[in-house]
Jmol script that loads the backbone (N, CA, C; Angstrom):
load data "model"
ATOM      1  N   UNK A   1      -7.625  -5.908  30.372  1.00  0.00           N
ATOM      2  CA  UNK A   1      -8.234  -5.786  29.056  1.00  0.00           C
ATOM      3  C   UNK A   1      -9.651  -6.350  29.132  1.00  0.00           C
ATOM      4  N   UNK A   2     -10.211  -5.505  28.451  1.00  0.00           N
ATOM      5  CA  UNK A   2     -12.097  -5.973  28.723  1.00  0.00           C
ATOM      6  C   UNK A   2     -12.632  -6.177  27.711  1.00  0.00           C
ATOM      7  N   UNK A   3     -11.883  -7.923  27.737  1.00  0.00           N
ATOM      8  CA  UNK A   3     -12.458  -8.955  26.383  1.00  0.00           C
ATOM      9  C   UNK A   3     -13.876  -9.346  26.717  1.00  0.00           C
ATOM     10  N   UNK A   4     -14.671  -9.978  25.500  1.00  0.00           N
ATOM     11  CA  UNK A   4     -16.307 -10.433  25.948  1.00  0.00           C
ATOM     12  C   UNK A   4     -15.695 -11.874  25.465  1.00  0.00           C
ATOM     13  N   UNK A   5     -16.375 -12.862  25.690  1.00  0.00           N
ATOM     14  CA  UNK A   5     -16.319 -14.011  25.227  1.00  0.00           C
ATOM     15  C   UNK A   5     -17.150 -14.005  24.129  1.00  0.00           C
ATOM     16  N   UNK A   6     -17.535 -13.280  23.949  1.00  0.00           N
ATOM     17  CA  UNK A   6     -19.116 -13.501  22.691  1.00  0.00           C
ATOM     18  C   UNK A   6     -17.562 -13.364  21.529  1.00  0.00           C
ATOM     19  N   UNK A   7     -17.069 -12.647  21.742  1.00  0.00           N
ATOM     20  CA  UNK A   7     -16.261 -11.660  20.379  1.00  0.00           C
ATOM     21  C   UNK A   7     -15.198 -13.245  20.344  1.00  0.00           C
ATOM     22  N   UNK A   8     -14.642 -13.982  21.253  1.00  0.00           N
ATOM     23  CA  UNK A   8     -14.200 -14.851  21.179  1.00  0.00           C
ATOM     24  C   UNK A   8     -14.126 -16.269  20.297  1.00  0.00           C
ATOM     25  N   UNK A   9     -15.519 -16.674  21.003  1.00  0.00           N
ATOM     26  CA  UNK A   9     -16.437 -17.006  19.966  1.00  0.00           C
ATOM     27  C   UNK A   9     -16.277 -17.102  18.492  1.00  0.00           C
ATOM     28  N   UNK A  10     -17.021 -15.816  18.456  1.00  0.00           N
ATOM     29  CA  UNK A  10     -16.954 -15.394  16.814  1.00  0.00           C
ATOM     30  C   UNK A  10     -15.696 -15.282  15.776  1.00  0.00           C
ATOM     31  N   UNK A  11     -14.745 -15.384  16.824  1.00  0.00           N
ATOM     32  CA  UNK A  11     -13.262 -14.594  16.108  1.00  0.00           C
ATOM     33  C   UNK A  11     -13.006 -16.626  15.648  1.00  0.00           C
ATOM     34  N   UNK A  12     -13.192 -17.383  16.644  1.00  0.00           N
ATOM     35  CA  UNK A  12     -12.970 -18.684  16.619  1.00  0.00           C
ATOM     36  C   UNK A  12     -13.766 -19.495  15.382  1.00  0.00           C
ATOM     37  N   UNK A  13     -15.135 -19.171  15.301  1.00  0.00           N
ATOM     38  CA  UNK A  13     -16.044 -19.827  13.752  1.00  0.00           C
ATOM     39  C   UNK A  13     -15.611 -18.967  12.564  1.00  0.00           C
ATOM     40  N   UNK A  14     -15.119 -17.858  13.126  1.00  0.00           N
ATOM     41  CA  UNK A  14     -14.946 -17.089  11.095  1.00  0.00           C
ATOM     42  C   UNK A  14     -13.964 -17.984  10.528  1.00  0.00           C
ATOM     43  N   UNK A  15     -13.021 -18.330  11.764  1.00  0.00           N
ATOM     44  CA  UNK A  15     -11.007 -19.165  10.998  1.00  0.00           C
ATOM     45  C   UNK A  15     -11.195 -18.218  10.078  1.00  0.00           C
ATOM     46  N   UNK A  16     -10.972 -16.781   9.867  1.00  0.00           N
ATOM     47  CA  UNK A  16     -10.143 -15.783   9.381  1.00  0.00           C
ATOM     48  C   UNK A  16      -8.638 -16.392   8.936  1.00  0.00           C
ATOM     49  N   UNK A  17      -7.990 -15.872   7.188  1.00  0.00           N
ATOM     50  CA  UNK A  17      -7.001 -16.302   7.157  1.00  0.00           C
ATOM     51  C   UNK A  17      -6.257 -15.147   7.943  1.00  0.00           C
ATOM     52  N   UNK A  18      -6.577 -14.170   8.531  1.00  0.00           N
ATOM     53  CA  UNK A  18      -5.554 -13.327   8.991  1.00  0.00           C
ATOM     54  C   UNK A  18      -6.047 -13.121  10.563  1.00  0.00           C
ATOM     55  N   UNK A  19      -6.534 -14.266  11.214  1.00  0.00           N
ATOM     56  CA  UNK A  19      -6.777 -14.399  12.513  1.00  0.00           C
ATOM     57  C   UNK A  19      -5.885 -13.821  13.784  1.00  0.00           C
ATOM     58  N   UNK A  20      -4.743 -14.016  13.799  1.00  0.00           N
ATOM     59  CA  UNK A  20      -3.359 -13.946  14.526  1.00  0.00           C
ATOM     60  C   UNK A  20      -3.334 -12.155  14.420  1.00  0.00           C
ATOM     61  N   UNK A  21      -3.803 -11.577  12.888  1.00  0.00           N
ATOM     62  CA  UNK A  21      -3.469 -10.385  13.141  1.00  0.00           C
ATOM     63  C   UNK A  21      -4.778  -9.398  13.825  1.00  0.00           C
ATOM     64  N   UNK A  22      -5.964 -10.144  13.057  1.00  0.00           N
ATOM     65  CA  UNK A  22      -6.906  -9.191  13.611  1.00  0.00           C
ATOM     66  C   UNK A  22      -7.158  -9.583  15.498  1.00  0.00           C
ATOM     67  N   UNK A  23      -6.517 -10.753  15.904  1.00  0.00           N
ATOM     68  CA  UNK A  23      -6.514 -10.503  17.251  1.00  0.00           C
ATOM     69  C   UNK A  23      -5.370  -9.336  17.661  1.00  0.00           C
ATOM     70  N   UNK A  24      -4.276  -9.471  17.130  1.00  0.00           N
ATOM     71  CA  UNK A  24      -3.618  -8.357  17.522  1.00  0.00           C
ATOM     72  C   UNK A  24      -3.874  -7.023  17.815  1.00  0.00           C
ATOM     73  N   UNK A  25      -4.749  -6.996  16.461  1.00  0.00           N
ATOM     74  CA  UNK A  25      -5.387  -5.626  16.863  1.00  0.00           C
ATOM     75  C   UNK A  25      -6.423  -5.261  17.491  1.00  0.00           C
ATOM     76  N   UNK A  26      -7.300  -5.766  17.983  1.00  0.00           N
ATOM     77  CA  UNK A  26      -8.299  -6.124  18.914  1.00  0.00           C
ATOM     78  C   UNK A  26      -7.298  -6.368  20.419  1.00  0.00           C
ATOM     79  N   UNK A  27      -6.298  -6.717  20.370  1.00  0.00           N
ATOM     80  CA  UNK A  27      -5.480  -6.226  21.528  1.00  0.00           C
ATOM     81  C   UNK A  27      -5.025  -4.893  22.077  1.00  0.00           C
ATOM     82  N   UNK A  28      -4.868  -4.680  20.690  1.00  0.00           N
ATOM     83  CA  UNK A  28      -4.105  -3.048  20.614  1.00  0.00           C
ATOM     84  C   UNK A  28      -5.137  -2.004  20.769  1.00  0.00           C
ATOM     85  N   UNK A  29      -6.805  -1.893  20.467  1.00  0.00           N
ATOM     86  CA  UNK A  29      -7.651  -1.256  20.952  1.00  0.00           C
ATOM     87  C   UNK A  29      -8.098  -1.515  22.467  1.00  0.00           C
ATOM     88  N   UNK A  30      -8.298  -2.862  23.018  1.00  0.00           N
ATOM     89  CA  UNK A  30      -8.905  -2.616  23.945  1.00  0.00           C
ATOM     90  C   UNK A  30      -7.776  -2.276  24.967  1.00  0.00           C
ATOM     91  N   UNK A  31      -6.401  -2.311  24.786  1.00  0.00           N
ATOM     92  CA  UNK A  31      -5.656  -2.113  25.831  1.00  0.00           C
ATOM     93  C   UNK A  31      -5.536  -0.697  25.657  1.00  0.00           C
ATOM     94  N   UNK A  32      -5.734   0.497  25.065  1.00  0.00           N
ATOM     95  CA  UNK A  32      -5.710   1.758  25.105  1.00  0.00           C
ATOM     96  C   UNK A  32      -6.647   2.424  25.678  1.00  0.00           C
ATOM     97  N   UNK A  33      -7.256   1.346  26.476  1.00  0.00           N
ATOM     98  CA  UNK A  33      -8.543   1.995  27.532  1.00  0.00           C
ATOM     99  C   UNK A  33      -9.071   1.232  28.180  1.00  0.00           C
ATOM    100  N   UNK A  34      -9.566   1.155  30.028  1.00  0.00           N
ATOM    101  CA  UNK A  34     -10.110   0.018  30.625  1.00  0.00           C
ATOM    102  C   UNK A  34     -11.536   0.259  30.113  1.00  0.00           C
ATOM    103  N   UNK A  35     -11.954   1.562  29.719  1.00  0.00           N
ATOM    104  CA  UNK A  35     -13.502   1.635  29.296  1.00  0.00           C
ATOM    105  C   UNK A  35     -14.308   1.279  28.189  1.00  0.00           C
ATOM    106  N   UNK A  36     -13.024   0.912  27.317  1.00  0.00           N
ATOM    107  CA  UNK A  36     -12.933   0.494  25.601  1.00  0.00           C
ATOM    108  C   UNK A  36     -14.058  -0.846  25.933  1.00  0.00           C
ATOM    109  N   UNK A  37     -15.118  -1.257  25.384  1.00  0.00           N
ATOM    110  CA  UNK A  37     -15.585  -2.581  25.294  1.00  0.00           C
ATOM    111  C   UNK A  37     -15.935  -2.680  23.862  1.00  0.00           C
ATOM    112  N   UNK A  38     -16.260  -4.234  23.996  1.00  0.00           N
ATOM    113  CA  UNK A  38     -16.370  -4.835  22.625  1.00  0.00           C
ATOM    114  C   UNK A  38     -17.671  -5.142  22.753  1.00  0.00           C
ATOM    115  N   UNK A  39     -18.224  -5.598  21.289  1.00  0.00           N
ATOM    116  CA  UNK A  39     -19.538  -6.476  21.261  1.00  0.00           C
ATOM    117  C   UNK A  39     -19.436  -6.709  20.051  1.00  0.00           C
ATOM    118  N   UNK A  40     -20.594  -7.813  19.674  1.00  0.00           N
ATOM    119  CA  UNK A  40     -20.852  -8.025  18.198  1.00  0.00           C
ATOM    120  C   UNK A  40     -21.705  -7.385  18.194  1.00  0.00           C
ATOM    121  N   UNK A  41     -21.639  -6.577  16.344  1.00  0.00           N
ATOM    122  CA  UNK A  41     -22.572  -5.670  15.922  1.00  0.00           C
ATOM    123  C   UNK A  41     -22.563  -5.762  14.577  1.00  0.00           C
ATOM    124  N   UNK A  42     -23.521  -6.038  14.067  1.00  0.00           N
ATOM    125  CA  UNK A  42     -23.462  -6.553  12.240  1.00  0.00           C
ATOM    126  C   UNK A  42     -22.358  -7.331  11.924  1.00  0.00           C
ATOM    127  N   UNK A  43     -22.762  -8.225  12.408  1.00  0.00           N
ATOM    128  CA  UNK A  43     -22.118  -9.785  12.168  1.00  0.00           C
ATOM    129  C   UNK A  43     -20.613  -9.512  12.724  1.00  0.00           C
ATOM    130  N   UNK A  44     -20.070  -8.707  13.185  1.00  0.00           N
ATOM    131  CA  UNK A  44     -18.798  -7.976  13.473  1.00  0.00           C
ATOM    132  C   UNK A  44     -18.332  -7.813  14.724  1.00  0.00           C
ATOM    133  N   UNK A  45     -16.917  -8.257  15.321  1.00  0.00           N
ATOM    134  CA  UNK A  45     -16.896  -7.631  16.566  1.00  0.00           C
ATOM    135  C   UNK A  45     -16.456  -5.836  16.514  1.00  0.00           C
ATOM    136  N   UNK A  46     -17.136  -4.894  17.501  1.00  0.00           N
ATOM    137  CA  UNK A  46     -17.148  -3.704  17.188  1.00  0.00           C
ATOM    138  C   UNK A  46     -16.789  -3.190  18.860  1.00  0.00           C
ATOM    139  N   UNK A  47     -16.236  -1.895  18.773  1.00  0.00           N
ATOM    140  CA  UNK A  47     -15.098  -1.356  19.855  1.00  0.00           C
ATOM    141  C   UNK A  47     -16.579  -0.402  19.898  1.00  0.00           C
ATOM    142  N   UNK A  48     -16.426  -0.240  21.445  1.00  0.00           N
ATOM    143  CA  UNK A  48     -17.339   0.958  21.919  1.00  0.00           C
ATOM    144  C   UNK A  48     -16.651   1.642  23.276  1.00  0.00           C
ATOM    145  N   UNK A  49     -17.092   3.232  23.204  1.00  0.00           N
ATOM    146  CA  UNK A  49     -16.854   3.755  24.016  1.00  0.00           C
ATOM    147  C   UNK A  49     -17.171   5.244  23.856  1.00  0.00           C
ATOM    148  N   UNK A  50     -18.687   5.465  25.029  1.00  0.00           N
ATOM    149  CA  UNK A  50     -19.453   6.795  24.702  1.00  0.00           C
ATOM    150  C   UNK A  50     -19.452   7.079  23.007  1.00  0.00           C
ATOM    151  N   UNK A  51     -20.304   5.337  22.801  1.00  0.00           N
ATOM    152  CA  UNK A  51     -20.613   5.333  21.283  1.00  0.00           C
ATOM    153  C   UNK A  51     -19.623   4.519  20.482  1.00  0.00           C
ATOM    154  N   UNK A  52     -19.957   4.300  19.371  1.00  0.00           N
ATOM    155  CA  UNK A  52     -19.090   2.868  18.118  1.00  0.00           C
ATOM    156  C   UNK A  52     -17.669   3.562  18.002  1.00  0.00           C
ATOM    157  N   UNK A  53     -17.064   3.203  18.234  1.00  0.00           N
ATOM    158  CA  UNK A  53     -15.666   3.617  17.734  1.00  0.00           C
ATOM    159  C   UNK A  53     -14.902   3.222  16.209  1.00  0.00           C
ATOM    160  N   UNK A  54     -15.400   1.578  15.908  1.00  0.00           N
ATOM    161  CA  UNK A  54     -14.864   0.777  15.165  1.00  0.00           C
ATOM    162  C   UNK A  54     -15.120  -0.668  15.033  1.00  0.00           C
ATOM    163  N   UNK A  55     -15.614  -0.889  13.917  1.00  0.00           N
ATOM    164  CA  UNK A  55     -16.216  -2.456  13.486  1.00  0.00           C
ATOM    165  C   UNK A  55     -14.651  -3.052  12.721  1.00  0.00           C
ATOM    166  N   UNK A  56     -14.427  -4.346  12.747  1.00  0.00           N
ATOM    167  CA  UNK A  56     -13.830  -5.280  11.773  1.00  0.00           C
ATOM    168  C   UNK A  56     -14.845  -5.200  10.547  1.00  0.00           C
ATOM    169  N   UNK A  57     -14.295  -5.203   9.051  1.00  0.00           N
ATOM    170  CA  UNK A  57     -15.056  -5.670   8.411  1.00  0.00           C
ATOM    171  C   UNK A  57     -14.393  -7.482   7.895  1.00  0.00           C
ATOM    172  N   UNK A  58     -15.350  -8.370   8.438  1.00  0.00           N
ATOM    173  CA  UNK A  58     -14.709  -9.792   8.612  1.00  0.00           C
ATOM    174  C   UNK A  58     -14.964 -10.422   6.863  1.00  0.00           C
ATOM    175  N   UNK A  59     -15.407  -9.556   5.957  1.00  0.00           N
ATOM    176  CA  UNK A  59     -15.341 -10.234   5.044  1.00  0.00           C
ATOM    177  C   UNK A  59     -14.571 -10.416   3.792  1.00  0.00           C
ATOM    178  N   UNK A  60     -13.249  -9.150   4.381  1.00  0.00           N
ATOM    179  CA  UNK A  60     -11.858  -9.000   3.726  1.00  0.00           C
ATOM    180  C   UNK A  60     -11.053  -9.943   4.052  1.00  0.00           C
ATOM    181  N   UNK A  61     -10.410 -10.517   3.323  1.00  0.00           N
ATOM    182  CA  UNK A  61      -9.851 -11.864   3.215  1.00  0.00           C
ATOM    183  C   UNK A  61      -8.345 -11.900   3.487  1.00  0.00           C
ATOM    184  N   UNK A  62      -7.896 -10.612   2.486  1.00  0.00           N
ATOM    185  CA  UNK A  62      -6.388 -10.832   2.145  1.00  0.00           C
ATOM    186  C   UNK A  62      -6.072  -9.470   3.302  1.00  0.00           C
ATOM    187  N   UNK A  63      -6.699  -8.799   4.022  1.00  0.00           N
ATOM    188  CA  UNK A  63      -6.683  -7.527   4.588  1.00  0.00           C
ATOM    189  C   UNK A  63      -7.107  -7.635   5.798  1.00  0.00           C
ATOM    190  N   UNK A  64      -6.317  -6.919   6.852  1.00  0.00           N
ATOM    191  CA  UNK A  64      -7.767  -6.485   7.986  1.00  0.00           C
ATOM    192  C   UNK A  64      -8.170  -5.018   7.764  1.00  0.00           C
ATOM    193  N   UNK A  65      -9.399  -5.395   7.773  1.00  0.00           N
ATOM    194  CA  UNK A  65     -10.318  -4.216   7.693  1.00  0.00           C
ATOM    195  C   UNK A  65     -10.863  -3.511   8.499  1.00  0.00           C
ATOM    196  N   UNK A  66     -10.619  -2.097   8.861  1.00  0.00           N
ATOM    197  CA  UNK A  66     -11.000  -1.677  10.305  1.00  0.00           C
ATOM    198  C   UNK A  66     -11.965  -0.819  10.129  1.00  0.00           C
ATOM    199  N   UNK A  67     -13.402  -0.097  10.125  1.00  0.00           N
ATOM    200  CA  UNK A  67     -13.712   1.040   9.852  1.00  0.00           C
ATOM    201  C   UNK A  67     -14.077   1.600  11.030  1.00  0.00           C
ATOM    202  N   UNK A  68     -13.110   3.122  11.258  1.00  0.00           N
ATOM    203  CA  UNK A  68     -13.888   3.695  12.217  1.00  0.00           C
ATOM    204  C   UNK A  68     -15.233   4.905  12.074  1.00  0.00           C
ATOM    205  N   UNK A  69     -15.910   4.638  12.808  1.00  0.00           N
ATOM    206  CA  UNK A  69     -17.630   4.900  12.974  1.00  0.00           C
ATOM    207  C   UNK A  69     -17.515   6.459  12.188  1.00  0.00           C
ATOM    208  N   UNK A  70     -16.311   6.994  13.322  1.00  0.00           N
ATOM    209  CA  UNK A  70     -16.365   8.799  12.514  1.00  0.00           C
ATOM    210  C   UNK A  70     -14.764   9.059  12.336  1.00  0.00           C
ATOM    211  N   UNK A  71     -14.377   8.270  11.171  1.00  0.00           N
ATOM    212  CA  UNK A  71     -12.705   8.385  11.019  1.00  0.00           C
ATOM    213  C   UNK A  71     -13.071   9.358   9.701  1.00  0.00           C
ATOM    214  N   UNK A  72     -14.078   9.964   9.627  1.00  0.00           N
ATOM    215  CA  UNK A  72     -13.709  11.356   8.555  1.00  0.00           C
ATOM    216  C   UNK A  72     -13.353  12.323   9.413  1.00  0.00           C
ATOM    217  N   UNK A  73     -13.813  12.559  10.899  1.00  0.00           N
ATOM    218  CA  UNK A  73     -13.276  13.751  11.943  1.00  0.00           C
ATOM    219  C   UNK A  73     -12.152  13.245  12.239  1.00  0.00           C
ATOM    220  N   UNK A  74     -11.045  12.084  11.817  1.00  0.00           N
ATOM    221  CA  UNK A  74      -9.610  12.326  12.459  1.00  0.00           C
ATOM    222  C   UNK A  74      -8.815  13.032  11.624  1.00  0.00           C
ATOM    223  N   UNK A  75      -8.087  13.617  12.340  1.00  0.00           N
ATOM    224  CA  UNK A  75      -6.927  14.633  11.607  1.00  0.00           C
ATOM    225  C   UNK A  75      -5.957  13.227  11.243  1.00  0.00           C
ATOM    226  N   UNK A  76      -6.084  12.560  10.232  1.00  0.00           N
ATOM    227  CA  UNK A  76      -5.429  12.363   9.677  1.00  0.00           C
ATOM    228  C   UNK A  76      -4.152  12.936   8.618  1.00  0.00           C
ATOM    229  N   UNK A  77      -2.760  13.292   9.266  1.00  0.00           N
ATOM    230  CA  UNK A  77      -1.968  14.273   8.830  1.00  0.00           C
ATOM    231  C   UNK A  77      -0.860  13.768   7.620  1.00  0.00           C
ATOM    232  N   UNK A  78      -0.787  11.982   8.067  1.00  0.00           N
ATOM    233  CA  UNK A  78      -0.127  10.935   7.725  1.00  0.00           C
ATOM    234  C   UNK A  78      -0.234   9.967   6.295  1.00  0.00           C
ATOM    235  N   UNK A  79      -1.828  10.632   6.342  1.00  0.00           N
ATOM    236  CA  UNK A  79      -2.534   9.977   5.283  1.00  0.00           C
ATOM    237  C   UNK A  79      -2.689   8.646   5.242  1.00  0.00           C
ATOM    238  N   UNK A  80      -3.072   8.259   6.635  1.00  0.00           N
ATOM    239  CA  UNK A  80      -2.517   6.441   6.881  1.00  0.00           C
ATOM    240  C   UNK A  80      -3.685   5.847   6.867  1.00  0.00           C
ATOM    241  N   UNK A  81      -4.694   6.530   7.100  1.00  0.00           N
ATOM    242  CA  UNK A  81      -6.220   6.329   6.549  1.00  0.00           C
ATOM    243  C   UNK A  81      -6.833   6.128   5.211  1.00  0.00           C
ATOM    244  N   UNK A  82      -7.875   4.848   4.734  1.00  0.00           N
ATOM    245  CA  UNK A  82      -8.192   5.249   3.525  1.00  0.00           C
ATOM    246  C   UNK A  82     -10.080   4.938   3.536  1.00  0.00           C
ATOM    247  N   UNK A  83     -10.632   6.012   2.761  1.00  0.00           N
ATOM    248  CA  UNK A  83     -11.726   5.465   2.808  1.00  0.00           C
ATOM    249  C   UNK A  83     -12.546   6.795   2.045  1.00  0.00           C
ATOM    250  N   UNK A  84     -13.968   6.353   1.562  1.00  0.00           N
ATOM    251  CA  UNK A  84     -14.619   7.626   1.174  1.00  0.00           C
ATOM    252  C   UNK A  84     -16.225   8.103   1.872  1.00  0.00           C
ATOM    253  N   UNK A  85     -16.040   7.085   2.646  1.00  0.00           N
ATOM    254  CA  UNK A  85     -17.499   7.224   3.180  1.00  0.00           C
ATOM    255  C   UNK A  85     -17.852   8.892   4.385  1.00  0.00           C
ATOM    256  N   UNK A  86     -18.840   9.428   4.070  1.00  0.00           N
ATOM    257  CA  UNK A  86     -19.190  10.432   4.796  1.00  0.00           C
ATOM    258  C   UNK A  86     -18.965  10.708   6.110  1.00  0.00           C
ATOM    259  N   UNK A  87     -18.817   9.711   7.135  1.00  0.00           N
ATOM    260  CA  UNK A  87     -18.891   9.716   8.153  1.00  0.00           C
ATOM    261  C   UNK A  87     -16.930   8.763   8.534  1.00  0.00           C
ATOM    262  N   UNK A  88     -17.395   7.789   8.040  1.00  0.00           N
ATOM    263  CA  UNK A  88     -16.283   6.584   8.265  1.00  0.00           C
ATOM    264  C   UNK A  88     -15.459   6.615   7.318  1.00  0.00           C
TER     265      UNK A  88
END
end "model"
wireframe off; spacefill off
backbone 0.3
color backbone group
């Protein structure tokens, strides 16, 4: 898994009340690819690969917040997606 320490870091000063989960999921992306990397990007740790895949938004409290970069092109069939933005 191709953690950065920077994202480490950061995940460590927010003390997020939902810390435990948004590492989880930050597990669950980068292990679905050795090419998947992370970085911080607007105050955020953010998933890349041949371009943004997906930021945390760290300032949801009671939620983790995931937005992906172009989650209006997923075939979402499930409807497990929510969002209204043009792109994301």
């Amino acid at each position: 898994m191709n953690t950065n320490p920077d994202v480490d870091k950061l995940l460590s000063q927010k003390d997020h009340p939902l810390d435990v989960e948004i590492r989880r999921v930050r597990e669950i992306i980068l292990s679905t690819d050795e090419r998947v990397e992370e970085a911080i990007k607007w105050s955020s740790p953010t998933f890349m690969k041949n371009g943004y895949i997906a930021s945390f938004f760290m300032n949801a409290k009671n939620l983790v917040s995931l937005t992906f970069h172009k989650g209006a092109m997923i075939d979402d069939r499930r409807g497990l997606l929510e969002g209204d933005g043009k792109e994301a």
